[in-house]
HTML snippet that shows the backbone in 3Dmol.js (N, CA, C, O; Angstrom):
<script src="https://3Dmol.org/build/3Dmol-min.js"></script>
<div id="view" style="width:600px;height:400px;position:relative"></div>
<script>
const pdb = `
ATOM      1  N   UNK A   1     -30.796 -17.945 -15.647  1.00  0.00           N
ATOM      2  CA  UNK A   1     -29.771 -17.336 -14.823  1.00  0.00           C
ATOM      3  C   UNK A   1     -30.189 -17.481 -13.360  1.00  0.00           C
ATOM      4  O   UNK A   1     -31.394 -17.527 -13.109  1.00  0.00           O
ATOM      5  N   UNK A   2     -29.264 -17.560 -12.345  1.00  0.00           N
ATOM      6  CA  UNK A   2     -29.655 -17.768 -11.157  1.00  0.00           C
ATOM      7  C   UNK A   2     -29.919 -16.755 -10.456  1.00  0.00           C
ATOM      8  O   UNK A   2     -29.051 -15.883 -10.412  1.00  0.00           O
ATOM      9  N   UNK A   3     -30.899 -16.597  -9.867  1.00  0.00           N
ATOM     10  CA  UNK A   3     -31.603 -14.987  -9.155  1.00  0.00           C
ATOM     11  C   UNK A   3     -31.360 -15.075  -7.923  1.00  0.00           C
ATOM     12  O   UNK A   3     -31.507 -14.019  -7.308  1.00  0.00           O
ATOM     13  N   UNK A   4     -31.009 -16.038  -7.283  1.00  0.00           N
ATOM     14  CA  UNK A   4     -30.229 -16.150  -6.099  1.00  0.00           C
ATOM     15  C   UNK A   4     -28.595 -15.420  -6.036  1.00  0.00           C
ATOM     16  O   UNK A   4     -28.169 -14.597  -5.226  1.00  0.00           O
ATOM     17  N   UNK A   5     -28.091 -15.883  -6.879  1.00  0.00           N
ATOM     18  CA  UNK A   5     -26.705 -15.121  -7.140  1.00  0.00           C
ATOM     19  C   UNK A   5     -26.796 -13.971  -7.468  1.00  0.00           C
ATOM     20  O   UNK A   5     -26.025 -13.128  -7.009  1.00  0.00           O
ATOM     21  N   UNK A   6     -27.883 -13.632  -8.451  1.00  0.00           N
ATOM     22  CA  UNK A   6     -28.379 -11.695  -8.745  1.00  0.00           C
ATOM     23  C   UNK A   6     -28.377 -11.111  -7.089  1.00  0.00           C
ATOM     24  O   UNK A   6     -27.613 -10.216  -6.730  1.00  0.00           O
ATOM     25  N   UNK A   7     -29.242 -11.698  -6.283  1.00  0.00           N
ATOM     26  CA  UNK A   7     -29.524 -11.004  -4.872  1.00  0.00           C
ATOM     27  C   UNK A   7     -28.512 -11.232  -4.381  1.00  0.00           C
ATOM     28  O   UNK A   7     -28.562 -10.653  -3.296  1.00  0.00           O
ATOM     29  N   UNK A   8     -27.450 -11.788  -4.482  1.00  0.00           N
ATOM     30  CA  UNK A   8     -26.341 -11.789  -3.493  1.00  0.00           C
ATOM     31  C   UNK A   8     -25.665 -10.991  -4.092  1.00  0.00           C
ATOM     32  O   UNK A   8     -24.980 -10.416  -3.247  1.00  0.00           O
ATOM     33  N   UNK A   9     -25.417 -10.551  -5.234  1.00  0.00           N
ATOM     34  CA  UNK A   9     -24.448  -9.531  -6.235  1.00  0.00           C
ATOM     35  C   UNK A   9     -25.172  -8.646  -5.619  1.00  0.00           C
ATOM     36  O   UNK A   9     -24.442  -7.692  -5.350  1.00  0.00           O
ATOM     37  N   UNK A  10     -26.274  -8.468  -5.246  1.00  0.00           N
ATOM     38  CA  UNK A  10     -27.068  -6.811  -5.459  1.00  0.00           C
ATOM     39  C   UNK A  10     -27.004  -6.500  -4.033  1.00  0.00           C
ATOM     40  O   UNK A  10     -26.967  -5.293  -3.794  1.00  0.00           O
ATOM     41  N   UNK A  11     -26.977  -7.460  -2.799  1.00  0.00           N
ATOM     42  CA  UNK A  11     -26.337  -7.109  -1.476  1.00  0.00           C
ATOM     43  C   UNK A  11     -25.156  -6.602  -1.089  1.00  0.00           C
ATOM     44  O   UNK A  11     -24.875  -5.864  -0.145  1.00  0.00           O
ATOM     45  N   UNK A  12     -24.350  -7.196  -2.121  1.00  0.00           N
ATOM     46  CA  UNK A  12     -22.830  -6.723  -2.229  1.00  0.00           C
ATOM     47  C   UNK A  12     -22.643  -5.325  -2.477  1.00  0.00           C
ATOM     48  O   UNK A  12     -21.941  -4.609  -1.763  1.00  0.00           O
ATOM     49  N   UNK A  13     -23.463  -4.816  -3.796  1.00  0.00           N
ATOM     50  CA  UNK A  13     -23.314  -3.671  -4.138  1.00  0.00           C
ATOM     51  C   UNK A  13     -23.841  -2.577  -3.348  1.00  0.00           C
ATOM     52  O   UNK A  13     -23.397  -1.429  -3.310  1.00  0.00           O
ATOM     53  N   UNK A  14     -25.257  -3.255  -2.456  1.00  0.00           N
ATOM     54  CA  UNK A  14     -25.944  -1.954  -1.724  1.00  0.00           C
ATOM     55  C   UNK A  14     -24.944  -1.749  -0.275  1.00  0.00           C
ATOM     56  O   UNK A  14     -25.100  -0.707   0.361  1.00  0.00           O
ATOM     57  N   UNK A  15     -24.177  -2.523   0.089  1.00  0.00           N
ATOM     58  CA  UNK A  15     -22.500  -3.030   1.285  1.00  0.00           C
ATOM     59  C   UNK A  15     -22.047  -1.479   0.910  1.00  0.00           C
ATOM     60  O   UNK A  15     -22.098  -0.468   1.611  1.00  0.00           O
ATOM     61  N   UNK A  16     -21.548  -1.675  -0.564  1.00  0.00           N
ATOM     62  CA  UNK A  16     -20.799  -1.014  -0.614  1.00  0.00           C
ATOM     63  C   UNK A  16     -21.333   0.713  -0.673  1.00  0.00           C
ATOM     64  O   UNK A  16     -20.482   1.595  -0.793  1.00  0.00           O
ATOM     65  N   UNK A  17     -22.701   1.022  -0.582  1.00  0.00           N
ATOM     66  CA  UNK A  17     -22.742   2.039  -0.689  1.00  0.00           C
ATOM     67  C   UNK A  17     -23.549   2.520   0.727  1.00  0.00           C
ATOM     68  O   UNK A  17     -24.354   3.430   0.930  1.00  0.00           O
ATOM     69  N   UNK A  18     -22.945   1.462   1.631  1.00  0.00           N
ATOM     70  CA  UNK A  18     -23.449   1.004   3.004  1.00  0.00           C
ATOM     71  C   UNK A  18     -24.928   1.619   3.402  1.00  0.00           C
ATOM     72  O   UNK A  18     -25.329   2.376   4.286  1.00  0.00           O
ATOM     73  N   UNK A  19     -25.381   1.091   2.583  1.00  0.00           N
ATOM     74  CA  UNK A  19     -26.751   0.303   2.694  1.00  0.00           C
ATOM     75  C   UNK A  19     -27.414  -0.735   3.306  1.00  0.00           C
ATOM     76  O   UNK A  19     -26.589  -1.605   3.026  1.00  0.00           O
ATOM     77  N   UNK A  20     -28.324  -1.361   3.969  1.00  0.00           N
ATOM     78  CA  UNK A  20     -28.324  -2.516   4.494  1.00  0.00           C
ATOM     79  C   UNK A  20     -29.053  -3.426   3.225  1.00  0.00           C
ATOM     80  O   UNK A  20     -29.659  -2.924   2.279  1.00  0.00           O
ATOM     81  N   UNK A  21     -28.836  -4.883   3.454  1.00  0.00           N
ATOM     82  CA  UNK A  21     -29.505  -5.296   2.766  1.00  0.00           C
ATOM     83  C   UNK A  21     -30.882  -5.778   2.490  1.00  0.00           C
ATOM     84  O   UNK A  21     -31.386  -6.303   1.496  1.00  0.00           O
ATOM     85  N   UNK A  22     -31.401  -5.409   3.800  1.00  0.00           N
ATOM     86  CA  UNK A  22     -32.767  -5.678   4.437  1.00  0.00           C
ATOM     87  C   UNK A  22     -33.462  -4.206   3.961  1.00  0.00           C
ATOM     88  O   UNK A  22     -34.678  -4.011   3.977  1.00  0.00           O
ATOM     89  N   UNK A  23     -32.302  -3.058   3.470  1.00  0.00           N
ATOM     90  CA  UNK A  23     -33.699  -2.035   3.229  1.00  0.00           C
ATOM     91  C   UNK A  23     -34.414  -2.195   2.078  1.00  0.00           C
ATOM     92  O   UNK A  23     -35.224  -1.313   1.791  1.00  0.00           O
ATOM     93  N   UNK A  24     -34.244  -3.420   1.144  1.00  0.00           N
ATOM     94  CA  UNK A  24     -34.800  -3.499  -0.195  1.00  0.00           C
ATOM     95  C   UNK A  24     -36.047  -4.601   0.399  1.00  0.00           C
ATOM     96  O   UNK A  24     -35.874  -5.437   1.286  1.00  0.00           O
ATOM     97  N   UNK A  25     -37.082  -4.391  -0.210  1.00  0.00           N
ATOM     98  CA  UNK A  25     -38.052  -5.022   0.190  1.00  0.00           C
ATOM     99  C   UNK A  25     -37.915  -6.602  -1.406  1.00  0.00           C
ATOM    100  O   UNK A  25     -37.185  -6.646  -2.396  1.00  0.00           O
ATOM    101  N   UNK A  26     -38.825  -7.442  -0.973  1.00  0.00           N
ATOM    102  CA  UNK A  26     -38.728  -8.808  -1.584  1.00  0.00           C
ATOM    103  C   UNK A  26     -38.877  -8.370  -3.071  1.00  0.00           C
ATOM    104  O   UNK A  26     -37.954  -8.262  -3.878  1.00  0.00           O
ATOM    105  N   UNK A  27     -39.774  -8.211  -3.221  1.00  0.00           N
ATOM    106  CA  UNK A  27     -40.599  -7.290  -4.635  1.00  0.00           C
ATOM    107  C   UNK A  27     -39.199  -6.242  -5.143  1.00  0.00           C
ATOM    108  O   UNK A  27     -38.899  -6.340  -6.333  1.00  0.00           O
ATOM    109  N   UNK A  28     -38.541  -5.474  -4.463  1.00  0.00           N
ATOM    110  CA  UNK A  28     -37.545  -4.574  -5.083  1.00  0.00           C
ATOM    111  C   UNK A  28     -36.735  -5.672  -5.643  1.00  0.00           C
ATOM    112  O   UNK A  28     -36.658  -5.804  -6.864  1.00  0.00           O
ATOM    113  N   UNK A  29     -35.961  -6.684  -4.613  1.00  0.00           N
ATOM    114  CA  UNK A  29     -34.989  -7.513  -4.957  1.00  0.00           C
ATOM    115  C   UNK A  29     -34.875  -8.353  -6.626  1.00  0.00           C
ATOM    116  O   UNK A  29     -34.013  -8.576  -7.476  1.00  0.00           O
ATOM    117  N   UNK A  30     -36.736  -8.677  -6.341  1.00  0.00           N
ATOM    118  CA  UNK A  30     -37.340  -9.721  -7.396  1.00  0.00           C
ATOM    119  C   UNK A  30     -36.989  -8.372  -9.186  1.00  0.00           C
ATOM    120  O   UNK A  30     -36.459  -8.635 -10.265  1.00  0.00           O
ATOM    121  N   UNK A  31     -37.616  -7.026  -8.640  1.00  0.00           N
ATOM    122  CA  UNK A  31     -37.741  -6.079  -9.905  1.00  0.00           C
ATOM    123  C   UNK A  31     -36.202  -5.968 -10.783  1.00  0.00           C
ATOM    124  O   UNK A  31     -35.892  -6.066 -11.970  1.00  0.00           O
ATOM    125  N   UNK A  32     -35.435  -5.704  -9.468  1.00  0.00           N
ATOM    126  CA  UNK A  32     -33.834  -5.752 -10.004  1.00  0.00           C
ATOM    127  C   UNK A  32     -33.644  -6.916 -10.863  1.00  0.00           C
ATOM    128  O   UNK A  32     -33.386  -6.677 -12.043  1.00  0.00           O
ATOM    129  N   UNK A  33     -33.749  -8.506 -10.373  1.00  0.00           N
ATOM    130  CA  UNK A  33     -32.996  -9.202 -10.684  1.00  0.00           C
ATOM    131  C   UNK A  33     -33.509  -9.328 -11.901  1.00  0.00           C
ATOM    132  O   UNK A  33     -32.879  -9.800 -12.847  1.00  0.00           O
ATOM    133  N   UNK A  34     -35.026  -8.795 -11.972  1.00  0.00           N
ATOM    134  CA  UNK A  34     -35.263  -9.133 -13.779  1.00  0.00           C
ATOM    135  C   UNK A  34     -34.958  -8.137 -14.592  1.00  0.00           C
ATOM    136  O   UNK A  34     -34.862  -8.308 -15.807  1.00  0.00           O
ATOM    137  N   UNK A  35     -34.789  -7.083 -14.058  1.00  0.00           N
ATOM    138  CA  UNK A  35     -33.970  -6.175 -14.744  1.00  0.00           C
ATOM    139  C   UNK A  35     -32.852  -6.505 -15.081  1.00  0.00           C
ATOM    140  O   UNK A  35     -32.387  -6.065 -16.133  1.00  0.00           O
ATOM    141  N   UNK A  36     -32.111  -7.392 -14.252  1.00  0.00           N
ATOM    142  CA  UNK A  36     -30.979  -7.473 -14.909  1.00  0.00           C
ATOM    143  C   UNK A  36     -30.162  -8.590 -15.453  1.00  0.00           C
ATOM    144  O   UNK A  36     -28.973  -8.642 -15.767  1.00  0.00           O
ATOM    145  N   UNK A  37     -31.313  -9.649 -15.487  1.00  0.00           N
ATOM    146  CA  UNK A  37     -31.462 -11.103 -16.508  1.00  0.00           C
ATOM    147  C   UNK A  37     -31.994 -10.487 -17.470  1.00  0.00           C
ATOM    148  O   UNK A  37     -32.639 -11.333 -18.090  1.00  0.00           O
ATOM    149  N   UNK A  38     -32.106  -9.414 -17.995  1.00  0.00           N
ATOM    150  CA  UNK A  38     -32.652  -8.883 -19.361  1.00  0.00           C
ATOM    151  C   UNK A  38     -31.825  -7.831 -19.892  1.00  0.00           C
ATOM    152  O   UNK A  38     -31.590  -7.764 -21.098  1.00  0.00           O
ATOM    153  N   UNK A  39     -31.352  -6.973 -19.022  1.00  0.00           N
ATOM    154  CA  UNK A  39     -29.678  -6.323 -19.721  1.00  0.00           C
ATOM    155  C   UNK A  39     -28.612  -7.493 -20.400  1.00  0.00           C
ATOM    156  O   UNK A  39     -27.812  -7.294 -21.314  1.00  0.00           O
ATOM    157  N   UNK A  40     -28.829  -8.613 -19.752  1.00  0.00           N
ATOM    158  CA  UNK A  40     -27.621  -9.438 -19.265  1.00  0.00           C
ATOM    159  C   UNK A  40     -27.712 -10.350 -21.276  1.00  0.00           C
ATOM    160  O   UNK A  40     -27.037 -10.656 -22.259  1.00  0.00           O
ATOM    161  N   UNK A  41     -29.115 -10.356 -20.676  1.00  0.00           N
ATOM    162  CA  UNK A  41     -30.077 -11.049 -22.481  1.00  0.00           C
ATOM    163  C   UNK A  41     -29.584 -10.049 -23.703  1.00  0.00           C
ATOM    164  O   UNK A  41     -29.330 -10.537 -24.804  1.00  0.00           O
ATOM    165  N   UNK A  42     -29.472  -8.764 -23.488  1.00  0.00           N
ATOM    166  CA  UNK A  42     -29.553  -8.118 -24.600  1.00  0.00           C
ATOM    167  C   UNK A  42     -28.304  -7.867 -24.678  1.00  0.00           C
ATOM    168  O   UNK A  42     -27.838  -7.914 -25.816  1.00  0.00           O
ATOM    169  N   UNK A  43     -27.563  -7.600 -23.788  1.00  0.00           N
ATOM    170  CA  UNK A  43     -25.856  -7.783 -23.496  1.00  0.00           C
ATOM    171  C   UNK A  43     -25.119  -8.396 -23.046  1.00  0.00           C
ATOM    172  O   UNK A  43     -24.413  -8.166 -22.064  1.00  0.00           O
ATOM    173  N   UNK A  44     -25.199  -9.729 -24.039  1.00  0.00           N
ATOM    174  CA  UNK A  44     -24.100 -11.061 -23.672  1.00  0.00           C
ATOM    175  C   UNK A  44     -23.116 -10.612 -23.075  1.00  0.00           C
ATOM    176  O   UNK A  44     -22.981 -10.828 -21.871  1.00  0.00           O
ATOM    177  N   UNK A  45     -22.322  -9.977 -23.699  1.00  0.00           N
ATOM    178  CA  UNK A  45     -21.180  -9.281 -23.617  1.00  0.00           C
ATOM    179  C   UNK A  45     -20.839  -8.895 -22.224  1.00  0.00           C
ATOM    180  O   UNK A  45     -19.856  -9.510 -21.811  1.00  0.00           O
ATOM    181  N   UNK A  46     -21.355  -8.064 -21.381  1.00  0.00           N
ATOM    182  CA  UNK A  46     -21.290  -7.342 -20.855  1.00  0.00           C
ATOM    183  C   UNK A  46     -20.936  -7.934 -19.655  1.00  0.00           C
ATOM    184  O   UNK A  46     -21.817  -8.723 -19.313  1.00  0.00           O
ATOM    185  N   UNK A  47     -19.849  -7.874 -18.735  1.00  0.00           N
ATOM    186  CA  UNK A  47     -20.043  -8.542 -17.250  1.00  0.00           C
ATOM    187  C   UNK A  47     -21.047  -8.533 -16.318  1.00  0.00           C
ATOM    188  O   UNK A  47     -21.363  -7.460 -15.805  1.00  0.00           O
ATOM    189  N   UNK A  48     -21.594  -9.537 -16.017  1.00  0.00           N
ATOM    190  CA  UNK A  48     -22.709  -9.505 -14.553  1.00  0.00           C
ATOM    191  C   UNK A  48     -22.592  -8.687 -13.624  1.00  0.00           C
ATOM    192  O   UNK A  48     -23.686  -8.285 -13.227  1.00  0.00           O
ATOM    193  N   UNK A  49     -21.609  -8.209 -13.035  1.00  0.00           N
ATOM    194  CA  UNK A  49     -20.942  -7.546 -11.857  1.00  0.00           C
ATOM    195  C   UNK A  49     -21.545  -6.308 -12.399  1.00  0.00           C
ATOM    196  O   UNK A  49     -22.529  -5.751 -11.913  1.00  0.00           O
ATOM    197  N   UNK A  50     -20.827  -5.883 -13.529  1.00  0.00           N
ATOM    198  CA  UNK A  50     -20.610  -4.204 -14.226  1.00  0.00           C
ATOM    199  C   UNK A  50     -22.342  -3.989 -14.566  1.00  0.00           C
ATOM    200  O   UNK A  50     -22.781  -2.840 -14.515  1.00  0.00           O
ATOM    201  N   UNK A  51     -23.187  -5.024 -14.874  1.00  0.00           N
ATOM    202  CA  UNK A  51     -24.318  -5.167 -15.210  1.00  0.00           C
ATOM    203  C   UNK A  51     -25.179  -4.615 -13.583  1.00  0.00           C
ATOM    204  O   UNK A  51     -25.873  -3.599 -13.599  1.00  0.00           O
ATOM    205  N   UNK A  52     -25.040  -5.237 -12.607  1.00  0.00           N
ATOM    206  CA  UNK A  52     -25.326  -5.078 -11.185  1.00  0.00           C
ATOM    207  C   UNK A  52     -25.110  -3.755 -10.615  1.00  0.00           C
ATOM    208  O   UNK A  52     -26.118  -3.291 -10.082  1.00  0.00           O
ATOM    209  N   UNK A  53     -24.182  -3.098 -10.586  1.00  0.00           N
ATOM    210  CA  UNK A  53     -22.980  -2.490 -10.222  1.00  0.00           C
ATOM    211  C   UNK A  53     -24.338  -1.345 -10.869  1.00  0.00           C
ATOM    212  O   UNK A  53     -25.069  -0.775 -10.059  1.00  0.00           O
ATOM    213  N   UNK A  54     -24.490  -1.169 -12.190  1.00  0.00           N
ATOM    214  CA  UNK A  54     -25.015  -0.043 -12.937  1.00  0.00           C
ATOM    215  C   UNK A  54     -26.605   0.216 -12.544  1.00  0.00           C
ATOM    216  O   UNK A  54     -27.148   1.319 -12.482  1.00  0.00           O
ATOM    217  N   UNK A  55     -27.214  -1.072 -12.293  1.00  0.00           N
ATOM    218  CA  UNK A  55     -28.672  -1.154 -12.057  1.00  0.00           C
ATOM    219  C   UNK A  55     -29.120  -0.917 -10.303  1.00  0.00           C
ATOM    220  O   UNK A  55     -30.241  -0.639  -9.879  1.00  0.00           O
ATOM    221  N   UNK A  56     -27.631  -1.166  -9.360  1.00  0.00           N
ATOM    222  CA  UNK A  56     -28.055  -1.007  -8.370  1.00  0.00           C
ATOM    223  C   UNK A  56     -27.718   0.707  -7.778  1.00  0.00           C
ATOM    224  O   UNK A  56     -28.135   1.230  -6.744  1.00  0.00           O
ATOM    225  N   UNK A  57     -26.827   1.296  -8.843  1.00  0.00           N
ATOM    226  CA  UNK A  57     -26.564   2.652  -8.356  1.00  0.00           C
ATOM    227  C   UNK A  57     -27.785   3.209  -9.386  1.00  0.00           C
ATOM    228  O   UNK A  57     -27.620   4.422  -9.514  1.00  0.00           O
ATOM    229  N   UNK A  58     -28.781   2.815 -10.051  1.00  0.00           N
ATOM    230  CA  UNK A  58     -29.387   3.332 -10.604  1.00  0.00           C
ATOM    231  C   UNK A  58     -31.004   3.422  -9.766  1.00  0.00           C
ATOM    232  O   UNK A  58     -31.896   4.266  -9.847  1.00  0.00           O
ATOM    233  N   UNK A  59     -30.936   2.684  -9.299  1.00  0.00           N
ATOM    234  CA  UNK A  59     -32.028   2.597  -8.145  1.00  0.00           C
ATOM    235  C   UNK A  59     -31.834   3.207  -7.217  1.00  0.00           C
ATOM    236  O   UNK A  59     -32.789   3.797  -6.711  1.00  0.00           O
ATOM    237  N   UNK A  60     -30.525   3.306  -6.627  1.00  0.00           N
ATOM    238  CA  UNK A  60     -30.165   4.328  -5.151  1.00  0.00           C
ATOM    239  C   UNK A  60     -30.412   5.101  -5.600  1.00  0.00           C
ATOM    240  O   UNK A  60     -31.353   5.599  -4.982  1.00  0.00           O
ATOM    241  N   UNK A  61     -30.058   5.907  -6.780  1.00  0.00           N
ATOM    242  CA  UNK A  61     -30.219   7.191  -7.206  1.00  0.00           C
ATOM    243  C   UNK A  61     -31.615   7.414  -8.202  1.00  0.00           C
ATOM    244  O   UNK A  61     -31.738   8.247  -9.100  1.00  0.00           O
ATOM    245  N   UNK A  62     -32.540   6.474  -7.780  1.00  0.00           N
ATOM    246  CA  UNK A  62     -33.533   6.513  -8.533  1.00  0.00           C
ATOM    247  C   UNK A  62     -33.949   6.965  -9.886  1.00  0.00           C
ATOM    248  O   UNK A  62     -34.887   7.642 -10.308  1.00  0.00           O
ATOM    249  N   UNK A  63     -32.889   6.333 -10.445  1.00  0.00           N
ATOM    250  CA  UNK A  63     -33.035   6.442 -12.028  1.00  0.00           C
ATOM    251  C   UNK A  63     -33.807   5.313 -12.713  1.00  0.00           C
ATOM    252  O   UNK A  63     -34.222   5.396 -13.869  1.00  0.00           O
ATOM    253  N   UNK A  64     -33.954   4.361 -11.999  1.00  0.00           N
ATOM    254  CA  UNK A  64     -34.642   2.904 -12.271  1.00  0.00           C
ATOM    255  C   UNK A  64     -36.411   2.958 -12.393  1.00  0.00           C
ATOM    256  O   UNK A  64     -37.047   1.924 -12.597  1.00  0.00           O
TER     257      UNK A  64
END
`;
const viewer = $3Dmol.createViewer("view");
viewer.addModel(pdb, "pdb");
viewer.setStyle({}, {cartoon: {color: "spectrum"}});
viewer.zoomTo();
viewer.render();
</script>
């Protein structure tokens, strides 16, 4: 899966909860995206977005 497109999904999402995207450090960016090439593994199914969307409000709110 492309982890370039994960970090651009996951900029999008921290936009929207106007966040910058510079407050995630390299290492956070890298933790997400394998977090969520491995939801994504265990839930074909599931949309990328809705997959993103869940893992990045789960980190703002430090549930991650």
């Amino acid at each position: 899966m492309n982890t370039l497109l994960i970090k651009k999904m996951i900029q999008k999402s921290l936009n929207q909860y106007h966040l910058e995207p510079d407050s995630l450090s390299l290492h956070d960016y890298e933790r997400l995206a394998v977090h969520i090439i491995a939801l994504k593994k265990q839930h074909p199914v599931h949309d990328l977005y809705d997959l993103v969307q869940d893992v990045v409000y789960s980190y703002i709110t430090n549930s991650l």
